[in-house]
Backbone of each chain as nested JSON, in Angstrom:
{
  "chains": [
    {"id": "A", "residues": [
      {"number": 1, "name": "UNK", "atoms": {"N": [-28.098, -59.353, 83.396], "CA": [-26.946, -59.536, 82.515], "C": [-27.325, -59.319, 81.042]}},
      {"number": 2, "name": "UNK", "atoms": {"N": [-28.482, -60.136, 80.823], "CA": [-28.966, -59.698, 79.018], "C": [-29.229, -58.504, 78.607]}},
      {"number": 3, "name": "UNK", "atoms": {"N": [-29.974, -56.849, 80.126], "CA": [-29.779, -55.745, 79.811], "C": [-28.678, -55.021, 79.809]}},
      {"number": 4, "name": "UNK", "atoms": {"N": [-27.747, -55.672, 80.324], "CA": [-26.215, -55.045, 80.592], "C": [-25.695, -55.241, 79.317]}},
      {"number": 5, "name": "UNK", "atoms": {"N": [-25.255, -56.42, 78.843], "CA": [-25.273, -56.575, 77.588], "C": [-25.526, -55.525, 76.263]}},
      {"number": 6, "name": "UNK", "atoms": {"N": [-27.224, -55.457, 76.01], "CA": [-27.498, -54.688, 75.438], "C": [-27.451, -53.495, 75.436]}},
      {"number": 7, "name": "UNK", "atoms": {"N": [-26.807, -52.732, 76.815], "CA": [-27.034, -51.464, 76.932], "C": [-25.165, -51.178, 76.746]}},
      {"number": 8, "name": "UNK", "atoms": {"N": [-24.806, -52.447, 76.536], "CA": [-23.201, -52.238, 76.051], "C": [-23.05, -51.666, 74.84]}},
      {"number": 9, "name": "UNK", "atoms": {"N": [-24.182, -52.64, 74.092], "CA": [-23.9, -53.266, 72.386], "C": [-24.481, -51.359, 71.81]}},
      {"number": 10, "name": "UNK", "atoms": {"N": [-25.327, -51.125, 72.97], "CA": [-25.764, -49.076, 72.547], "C": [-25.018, -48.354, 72.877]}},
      {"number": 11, "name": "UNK", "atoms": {"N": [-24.528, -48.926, 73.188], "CA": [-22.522, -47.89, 73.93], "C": [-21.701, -47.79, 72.696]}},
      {"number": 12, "name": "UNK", "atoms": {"N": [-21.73, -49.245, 72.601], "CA": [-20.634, -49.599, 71.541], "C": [-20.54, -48.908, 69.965]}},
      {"number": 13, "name": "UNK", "atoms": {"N": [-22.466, -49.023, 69.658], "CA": [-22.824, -48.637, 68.34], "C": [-22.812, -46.978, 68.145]}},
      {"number": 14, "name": "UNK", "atoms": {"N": [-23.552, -46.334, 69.167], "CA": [-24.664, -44.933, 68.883], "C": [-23.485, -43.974, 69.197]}},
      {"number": 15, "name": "UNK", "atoms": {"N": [-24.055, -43.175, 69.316], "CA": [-22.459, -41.747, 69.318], "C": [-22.825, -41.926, 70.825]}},
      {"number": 16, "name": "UNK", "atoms": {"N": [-21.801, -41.617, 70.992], "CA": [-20.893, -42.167, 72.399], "C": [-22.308, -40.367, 73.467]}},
      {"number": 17, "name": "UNK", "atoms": {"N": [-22.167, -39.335, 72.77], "CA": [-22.669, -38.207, 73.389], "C": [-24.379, -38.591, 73.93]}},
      {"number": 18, "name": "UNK", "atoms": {"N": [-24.863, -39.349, 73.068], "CA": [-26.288, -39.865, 73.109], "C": [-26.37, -40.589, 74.509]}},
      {"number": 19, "name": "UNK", "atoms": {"N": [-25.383, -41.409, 74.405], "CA": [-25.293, -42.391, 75.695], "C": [-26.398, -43.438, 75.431]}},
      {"number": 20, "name": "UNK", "atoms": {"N": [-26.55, -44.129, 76.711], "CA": [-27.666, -44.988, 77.001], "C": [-28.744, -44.706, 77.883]}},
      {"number": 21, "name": "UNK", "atoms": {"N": [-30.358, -44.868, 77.811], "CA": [-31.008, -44.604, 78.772], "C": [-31.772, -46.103, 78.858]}},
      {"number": 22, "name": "UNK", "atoms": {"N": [-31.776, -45.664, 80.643], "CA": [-32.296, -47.386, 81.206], "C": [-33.467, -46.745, 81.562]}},
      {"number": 23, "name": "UNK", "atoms": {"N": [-35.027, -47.442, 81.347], "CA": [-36.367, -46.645, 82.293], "C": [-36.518, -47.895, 82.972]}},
      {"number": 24, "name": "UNK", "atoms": {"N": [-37.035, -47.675, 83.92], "CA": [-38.093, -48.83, 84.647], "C": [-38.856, -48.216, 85.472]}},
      {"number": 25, "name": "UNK", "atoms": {"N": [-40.434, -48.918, 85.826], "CA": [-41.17, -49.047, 86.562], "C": [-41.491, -49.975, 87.808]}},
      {"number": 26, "name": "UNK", "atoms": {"N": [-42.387, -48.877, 88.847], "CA": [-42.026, -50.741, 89.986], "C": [-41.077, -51.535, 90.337]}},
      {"number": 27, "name": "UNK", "atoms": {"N": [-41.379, -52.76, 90.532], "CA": [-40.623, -53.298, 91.236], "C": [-38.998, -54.106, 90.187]}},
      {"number": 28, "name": "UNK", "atoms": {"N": [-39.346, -53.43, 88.844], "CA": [-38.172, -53.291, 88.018], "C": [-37.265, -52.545, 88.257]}},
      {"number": 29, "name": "UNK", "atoms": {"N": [-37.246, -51.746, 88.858], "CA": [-36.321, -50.342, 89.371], "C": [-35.225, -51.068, 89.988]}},
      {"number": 30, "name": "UNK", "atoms": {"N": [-35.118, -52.033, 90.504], "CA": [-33.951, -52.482, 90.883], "C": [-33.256, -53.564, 89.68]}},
      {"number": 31, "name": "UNK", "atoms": {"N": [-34.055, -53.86, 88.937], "CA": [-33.091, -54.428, 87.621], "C": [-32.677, -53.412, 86.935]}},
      {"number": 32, "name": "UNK", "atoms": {"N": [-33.0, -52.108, 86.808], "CA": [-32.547, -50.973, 86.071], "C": [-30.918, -50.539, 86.75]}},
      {"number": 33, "name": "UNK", "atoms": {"N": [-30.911, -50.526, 87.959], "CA": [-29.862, -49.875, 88.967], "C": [-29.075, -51.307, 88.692]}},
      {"number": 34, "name": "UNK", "atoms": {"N": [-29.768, -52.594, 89.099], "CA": [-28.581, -53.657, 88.657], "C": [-28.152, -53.29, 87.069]}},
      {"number": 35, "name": "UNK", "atoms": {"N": [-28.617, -53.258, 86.222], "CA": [-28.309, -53.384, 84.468], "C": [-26.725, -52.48, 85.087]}},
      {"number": 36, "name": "UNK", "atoms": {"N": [-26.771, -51.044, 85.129], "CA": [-26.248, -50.044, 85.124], "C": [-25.01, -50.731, 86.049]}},
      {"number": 37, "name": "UNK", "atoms": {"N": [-25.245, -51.394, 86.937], "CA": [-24.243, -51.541, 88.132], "C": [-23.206, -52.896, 87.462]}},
      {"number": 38, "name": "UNK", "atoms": {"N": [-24.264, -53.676, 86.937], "CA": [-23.45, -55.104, 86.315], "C": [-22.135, -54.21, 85.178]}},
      {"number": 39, "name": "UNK", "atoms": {"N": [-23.115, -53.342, 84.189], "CA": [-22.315, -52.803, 83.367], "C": [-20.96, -51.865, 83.603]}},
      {"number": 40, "name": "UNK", "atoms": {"N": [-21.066, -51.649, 84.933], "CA": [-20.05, -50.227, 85.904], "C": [-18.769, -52.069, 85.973]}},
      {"number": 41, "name": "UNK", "atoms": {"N": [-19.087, -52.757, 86.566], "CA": [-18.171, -53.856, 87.152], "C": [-18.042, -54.91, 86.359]}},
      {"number": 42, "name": "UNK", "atoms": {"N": [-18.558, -55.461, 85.004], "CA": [-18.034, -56.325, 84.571], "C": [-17.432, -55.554, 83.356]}},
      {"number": 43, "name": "UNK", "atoms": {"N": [-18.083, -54.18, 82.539], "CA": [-17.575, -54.7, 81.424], "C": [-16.757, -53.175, 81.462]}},
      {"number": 44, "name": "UNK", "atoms": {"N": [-17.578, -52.038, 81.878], "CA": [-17.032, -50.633, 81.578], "C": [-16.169, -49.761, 82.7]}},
      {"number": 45, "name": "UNK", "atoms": {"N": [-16.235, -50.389, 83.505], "CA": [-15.7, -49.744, 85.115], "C": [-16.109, -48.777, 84.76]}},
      {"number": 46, "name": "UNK", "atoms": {"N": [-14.735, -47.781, 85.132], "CA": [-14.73, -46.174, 85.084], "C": [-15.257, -44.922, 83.986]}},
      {"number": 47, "name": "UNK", "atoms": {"N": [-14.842, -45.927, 82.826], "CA": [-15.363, -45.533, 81.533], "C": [-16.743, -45.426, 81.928]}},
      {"number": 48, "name": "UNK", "atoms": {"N": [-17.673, -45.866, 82.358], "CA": [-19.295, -45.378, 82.5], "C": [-18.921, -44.589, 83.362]}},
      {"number": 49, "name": "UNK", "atoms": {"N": [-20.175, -43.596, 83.089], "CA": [-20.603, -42.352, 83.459], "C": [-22.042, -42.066, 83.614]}},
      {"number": 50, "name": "UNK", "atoms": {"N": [-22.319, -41.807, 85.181], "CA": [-23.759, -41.923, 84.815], "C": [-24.137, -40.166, 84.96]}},
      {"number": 51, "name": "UNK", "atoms": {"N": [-25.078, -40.069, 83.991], "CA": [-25.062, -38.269, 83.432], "C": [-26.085, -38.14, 84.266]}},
      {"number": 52, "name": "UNK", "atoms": {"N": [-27.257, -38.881, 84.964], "CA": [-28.066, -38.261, 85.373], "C": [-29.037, -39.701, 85.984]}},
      {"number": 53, "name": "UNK", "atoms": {"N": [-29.664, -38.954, 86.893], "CA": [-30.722, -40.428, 87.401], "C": [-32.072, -39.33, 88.093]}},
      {"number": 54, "name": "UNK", "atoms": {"N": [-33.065, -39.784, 87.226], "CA": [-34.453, -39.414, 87.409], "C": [-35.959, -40.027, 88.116]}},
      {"number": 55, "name": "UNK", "atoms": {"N": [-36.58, -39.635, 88.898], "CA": [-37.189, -40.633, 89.798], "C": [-38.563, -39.571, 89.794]}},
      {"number": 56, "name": "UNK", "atoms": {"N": [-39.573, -40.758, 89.44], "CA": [-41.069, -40.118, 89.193], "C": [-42.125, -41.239, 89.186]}},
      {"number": 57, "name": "UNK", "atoms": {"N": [-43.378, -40.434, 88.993], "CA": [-44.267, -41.529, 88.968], "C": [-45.592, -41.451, 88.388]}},
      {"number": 58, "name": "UNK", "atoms": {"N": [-45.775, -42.756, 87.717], "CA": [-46.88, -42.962, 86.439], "C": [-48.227, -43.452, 87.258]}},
      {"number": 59, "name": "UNK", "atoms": {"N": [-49.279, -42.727, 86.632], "CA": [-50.35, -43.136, 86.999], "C": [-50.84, -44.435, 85.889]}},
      {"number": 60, "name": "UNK", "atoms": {"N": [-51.214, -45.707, 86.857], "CA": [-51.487, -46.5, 85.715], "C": [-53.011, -46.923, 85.784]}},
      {"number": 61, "name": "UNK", "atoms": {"N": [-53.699, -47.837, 85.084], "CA": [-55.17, -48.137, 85.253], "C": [-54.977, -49.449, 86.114]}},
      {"number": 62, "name": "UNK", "atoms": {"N": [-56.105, -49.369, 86.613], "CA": [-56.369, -50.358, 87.615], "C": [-56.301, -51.98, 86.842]}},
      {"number": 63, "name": "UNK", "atoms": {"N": [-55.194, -52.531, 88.049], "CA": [-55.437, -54.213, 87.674], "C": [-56.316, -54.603, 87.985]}},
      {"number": 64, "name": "UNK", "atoms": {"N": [-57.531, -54.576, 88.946], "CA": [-58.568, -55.038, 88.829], "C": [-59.276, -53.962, 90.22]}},
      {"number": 65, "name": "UNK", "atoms": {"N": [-60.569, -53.932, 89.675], "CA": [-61.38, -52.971, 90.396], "C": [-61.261, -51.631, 89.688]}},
      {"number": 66, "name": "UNK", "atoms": {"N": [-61.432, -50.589, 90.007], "CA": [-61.529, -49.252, 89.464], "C": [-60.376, -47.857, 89.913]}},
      {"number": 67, "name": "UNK", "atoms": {"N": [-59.67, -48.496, 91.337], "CA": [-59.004, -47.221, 91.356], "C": [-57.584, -47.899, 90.498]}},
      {"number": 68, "name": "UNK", "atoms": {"N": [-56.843, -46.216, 90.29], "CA": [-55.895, -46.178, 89.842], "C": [-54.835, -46.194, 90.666]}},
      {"number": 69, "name": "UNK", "atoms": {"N": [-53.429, -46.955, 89.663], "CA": [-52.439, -47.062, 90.851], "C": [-51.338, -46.276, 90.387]}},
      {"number": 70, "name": "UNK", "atoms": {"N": [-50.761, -45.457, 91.761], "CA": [-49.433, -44.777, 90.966], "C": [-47.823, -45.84, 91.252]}},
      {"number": 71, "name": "UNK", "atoms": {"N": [-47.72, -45.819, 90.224], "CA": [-46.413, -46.501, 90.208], "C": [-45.032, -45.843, 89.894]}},
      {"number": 72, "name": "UNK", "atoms": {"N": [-44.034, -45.839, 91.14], "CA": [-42.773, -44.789, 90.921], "C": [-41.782, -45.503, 89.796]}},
      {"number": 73, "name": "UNK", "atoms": {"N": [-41.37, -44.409, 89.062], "CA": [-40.327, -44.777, 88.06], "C": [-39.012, -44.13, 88.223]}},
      {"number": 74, "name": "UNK", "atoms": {"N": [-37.723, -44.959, 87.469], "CA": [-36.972, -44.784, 87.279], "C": [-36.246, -44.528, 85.977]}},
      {"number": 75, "name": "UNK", "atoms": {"N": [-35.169, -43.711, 85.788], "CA": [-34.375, -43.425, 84.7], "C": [-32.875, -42.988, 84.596]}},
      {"number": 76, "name": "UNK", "atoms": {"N": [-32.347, -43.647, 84.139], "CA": [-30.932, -43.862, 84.463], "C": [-30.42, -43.454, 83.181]}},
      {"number": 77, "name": "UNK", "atoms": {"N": [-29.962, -41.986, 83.099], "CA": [-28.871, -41.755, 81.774], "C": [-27.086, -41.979, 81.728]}},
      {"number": 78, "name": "UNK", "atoms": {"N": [-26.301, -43.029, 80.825], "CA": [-25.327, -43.475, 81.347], "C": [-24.408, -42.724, 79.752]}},
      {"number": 79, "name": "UNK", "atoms": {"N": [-23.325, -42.237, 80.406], "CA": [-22.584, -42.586, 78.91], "C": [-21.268, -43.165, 79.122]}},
      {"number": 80, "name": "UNK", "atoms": {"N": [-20.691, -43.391, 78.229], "CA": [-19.432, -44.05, 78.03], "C": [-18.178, -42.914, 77.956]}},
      {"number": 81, "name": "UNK", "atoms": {"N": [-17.486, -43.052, 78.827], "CA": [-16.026, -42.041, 78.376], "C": [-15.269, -42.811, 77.126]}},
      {"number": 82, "name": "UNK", "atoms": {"N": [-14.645, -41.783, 76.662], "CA": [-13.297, -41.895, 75.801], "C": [-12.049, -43.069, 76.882]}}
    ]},
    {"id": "B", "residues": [
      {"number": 1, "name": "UNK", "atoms": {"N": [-45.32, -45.469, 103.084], "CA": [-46.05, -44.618, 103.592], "C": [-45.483, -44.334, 104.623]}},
      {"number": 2, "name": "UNK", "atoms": {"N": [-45.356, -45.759, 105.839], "CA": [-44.179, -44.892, 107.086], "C": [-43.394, -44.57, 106.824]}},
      {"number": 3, "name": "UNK", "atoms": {"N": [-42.479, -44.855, 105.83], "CA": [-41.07, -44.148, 105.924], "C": [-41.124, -42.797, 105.44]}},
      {"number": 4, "name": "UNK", "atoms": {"N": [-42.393, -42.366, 104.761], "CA": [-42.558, -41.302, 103.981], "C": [-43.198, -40.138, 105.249]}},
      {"number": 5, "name": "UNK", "atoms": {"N": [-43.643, -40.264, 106.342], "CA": [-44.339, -39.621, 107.018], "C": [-43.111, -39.62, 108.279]}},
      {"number": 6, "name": "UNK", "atoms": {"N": [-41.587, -40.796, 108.656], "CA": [-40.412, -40.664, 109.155], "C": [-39.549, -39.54, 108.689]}},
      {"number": 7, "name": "UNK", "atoms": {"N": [-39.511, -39.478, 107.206], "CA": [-38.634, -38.65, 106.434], "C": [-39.327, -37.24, 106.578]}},
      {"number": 8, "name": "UNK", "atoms": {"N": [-40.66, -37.208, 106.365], "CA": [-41.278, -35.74, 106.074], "C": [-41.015, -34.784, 108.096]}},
      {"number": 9, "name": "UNK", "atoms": {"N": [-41.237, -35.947, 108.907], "CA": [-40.617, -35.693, 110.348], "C": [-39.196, -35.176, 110.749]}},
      {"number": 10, "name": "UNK", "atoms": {"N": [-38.028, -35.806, 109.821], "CA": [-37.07, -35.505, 109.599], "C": [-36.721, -34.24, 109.095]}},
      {"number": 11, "name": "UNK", "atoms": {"N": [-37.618, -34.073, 108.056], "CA": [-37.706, -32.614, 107.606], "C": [-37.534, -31.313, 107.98]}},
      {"number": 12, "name": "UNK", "atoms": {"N": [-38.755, -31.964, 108.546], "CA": [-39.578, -30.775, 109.656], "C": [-38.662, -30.213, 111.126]}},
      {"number": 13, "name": "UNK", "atoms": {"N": [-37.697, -31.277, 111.156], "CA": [-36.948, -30.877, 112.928], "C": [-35.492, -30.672, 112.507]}},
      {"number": 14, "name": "UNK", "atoms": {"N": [-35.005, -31.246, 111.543], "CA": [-33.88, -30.977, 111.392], "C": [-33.58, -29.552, 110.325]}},
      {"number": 15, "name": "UNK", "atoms": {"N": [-32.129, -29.205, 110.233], "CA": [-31.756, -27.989, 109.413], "C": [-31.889, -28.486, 108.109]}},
      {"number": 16, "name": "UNK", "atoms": {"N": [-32.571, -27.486, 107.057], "CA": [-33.111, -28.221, 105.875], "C": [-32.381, -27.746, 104.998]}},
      {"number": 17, "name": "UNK", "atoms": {"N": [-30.723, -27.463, 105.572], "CA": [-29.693, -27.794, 104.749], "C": [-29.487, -29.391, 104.474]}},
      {"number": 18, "name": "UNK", "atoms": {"N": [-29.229, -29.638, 105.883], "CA": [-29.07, -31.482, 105.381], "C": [-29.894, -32.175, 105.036]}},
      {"number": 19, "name": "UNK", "atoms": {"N": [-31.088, -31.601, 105.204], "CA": [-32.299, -32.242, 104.31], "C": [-32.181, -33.997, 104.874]}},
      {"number": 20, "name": "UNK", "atoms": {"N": [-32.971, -35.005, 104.341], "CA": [-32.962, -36.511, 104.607], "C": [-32.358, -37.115, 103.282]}},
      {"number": 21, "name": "UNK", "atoms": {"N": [-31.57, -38.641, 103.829], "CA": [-31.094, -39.545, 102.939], "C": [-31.451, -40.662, 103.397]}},
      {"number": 22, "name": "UNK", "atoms": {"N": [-32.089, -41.386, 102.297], "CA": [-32.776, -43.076, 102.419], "C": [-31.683, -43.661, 101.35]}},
      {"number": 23, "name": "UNK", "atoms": {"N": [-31.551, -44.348, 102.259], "CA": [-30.803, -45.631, 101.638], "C": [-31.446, -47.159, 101.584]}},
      {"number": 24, "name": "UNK", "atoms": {"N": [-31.182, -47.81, 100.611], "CA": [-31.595, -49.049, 100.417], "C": [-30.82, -49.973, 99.56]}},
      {"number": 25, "name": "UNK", "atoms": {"N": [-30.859, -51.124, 99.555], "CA": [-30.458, -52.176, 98.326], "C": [-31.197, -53.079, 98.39]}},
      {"number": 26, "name": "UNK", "atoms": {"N": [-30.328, -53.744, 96.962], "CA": [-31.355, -55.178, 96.59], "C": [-32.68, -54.953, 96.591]}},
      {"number": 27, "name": "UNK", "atoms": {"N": [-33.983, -55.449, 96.659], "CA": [-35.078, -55.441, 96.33], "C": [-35.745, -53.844, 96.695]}},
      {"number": 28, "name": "UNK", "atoms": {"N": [-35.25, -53.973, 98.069], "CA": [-36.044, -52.663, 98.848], "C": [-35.397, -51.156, 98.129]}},
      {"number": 29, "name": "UNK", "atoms": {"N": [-34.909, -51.125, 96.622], "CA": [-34.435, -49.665, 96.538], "C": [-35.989, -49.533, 95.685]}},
      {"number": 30, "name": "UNK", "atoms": {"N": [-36.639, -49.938, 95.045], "CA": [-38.207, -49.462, 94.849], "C": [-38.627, -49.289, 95.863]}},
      {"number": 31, "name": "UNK", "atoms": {"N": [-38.715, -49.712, 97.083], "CA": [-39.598, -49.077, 98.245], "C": [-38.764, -47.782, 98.584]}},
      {"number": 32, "name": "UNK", "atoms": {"N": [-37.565, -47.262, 98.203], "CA": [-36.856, -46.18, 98.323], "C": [-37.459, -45.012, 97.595]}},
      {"number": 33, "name": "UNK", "atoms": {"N": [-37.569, -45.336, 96.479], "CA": [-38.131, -44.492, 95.311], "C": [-40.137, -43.934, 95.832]}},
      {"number": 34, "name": "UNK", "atoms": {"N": [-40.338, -45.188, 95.87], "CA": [-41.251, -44.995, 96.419], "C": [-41.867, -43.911, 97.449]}},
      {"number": 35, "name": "UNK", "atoms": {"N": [-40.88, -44.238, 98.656], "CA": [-40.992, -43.12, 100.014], "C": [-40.643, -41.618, 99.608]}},
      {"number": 36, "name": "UNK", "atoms": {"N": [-39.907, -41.144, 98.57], "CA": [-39.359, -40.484, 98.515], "C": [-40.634, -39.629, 97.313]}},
      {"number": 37, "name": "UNK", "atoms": {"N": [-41.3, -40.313, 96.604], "CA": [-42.533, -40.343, 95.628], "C": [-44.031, -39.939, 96.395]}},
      {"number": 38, "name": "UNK", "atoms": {"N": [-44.251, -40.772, 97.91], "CA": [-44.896, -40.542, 98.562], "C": [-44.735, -38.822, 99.246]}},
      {"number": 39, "name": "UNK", "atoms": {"N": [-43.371, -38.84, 99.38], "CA": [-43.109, -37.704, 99.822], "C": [-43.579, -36.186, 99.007]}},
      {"number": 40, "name": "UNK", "atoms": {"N": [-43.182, -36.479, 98.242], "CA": [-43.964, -35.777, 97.502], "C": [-45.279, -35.887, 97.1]}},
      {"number": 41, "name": "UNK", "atoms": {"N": [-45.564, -36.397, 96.478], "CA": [-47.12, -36.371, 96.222], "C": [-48.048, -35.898, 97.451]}},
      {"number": 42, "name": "UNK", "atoms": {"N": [-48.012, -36.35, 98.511], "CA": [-48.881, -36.603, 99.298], "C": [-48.477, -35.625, 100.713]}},
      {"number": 43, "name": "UNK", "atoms": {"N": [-47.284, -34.948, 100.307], "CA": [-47.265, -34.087, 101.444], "C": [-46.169, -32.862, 101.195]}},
      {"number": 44, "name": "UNK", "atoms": {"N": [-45.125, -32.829, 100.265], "CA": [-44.235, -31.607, 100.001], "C": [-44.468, -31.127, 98.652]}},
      {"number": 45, "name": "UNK", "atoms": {"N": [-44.727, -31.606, 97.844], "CA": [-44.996, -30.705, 96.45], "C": [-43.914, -30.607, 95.706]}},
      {"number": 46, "name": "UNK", "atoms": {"N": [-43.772, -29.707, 95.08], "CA": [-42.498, -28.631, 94.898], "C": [-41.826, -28.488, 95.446]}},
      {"number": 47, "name": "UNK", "atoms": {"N": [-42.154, -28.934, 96.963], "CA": [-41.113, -28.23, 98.272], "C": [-39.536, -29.341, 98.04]}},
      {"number": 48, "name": "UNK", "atoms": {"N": [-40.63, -30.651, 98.071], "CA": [-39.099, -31.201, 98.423], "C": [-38.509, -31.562, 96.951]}},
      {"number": 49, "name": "UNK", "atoms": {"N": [-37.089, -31.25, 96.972], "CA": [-35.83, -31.236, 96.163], "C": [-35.272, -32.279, 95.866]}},
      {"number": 50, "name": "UNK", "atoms": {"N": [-34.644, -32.945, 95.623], "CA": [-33.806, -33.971, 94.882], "C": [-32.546, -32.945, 94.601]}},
      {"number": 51, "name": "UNK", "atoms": {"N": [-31.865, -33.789, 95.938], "CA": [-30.279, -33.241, 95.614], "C": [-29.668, -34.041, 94.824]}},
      {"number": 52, "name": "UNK", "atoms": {"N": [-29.2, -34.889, 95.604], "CA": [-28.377, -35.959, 94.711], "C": [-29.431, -37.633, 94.426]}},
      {"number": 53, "name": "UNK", "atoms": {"N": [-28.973, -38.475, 93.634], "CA": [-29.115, -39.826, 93.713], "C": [-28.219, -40.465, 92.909]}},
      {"number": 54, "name": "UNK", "atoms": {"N": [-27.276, -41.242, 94.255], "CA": [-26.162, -42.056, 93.398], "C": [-26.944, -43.726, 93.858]}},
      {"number": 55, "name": "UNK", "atoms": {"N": [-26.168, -44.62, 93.137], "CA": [-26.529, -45.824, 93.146], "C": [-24.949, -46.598, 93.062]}},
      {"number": 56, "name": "UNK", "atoms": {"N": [-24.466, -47.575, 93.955], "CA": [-23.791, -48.652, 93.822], "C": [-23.693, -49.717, 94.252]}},
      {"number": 57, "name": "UNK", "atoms": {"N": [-22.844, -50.434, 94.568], "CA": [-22.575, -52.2, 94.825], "C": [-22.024, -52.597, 96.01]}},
      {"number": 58, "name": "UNK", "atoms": {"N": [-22.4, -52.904, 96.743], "CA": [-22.079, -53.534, 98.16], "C": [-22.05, -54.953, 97.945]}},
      {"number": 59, "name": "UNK", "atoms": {"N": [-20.834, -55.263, 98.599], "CA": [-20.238, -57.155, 98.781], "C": [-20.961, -57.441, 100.056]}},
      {"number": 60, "name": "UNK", "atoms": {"N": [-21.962, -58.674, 99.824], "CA": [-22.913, -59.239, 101.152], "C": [-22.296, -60.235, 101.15]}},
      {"number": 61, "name": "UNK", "atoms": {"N": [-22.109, -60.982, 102.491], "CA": [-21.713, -62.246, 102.762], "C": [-22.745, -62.832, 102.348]}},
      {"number": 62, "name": "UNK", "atoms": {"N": [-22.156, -64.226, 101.988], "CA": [-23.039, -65.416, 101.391], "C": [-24.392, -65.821, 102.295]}},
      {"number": 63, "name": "UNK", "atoms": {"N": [-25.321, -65.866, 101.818], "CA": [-26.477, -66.518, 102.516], "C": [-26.702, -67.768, 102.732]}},
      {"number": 64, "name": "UNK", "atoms": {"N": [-26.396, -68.328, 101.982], "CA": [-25.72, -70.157, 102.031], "C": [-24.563, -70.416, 100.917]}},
      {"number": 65, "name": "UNK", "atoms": {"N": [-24.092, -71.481, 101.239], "CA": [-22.359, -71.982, 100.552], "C": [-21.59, -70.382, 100.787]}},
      {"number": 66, "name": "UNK", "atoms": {"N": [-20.138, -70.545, 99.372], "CA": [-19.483, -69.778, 100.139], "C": [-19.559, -68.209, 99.625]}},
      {"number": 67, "name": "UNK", "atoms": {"N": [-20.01, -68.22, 98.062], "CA": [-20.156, -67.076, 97.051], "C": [-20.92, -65.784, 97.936]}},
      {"number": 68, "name": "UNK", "atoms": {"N": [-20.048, -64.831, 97.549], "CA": [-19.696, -63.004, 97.907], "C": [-21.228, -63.116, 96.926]}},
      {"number": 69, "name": "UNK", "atoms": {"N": [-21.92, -61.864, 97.522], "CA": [-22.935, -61.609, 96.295], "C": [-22.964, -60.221, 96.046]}},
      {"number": 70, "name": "UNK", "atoms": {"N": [-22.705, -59.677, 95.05], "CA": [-22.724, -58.272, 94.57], "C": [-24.812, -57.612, 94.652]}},
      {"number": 71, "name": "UNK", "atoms": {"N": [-24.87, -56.792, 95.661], "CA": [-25.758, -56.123, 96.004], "C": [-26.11, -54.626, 95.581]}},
      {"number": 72, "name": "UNK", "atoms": {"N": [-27.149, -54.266, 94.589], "CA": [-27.171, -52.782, 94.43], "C": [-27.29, -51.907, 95.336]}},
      {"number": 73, "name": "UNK", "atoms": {"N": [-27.371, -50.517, 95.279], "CA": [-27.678, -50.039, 96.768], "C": [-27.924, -48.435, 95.655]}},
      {"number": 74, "name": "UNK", "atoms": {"N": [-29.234, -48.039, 96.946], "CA": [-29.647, -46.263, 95.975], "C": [-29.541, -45.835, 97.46]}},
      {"number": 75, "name": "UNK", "atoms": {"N": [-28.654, -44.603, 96.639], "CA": [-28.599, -43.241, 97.852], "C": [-29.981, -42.177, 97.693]}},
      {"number": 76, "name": "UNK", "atoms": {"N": [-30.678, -41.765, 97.964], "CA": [-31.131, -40.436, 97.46], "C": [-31.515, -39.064, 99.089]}},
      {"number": 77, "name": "UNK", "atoms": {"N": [-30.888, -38.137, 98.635], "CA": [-30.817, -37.035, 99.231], "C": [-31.628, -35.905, 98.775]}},
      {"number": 78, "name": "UNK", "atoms": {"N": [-32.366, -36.021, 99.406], "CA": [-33.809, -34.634, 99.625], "C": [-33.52, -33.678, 100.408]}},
      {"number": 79, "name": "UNK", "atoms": {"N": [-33.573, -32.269, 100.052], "CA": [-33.949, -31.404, 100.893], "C": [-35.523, -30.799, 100.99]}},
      {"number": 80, "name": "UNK", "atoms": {"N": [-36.032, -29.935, 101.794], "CA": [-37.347, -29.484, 101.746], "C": [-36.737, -27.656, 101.406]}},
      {"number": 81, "name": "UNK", "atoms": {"N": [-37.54, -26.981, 100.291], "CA": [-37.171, -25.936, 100.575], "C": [-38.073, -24.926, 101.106]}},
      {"number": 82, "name": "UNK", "atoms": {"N": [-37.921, -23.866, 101.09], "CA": [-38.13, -22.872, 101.793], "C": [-39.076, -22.181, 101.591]}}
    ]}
  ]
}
């Protein structure tokens, strides 16, 4: 709800063409798809628009020991209609 | 990893017009991203495509008392090409 929020208050402010972009990593990827989804049903319905959704993955350094871990990401470009 | 070596099976036998779709919600749409990440990396390349990926909200019956719970849910549709 506090990213839904904020990804309103970048709706509200920035030129509407810019839109909003949500990233997440891991096991955040589903607060990214919630942010976007809270924002579709409480505040913007139809008016959101999602321009695009991108799915990849970051190599990160090891939490402990030496190998590296890849972690899939997400990216959610949303804009606001007129 | 299994679902990623289910899907790449899927691939392989079916017409790779319809290509495969994983679906998931709530927690398990990172293990979505994931399979679909595995899929690539580790066995199609370039090959496999990203057709679509939509994301929305499914009403789950209550798990205890009486409250509806609004559930995310990711589509994503792969083809392998040619």
């Amino acid at each position: 709800m506090v990213y839904a929020v904020a990804a309103l208050m970048t709706l509200n402010t920035s030129a509407a063409a810019e839109g909003v972009t949500i990233k997440a990593r891991g096991r955040s990827i589903t607060t990214a798809v919630d942010t976007i989804e809270i924002l579709k049903r409480r505040f913007l319905g139809r008016q959101l628009q999602i321009k695009e959704i991108k799915i990849g993955t970051e190599v990160m350094p090891p939490r402990e020991g030496l190998r590296e871990r890849n972690v899939s990401t997400i990216e959610i470009i949303a804009v606001k209609a007129e």
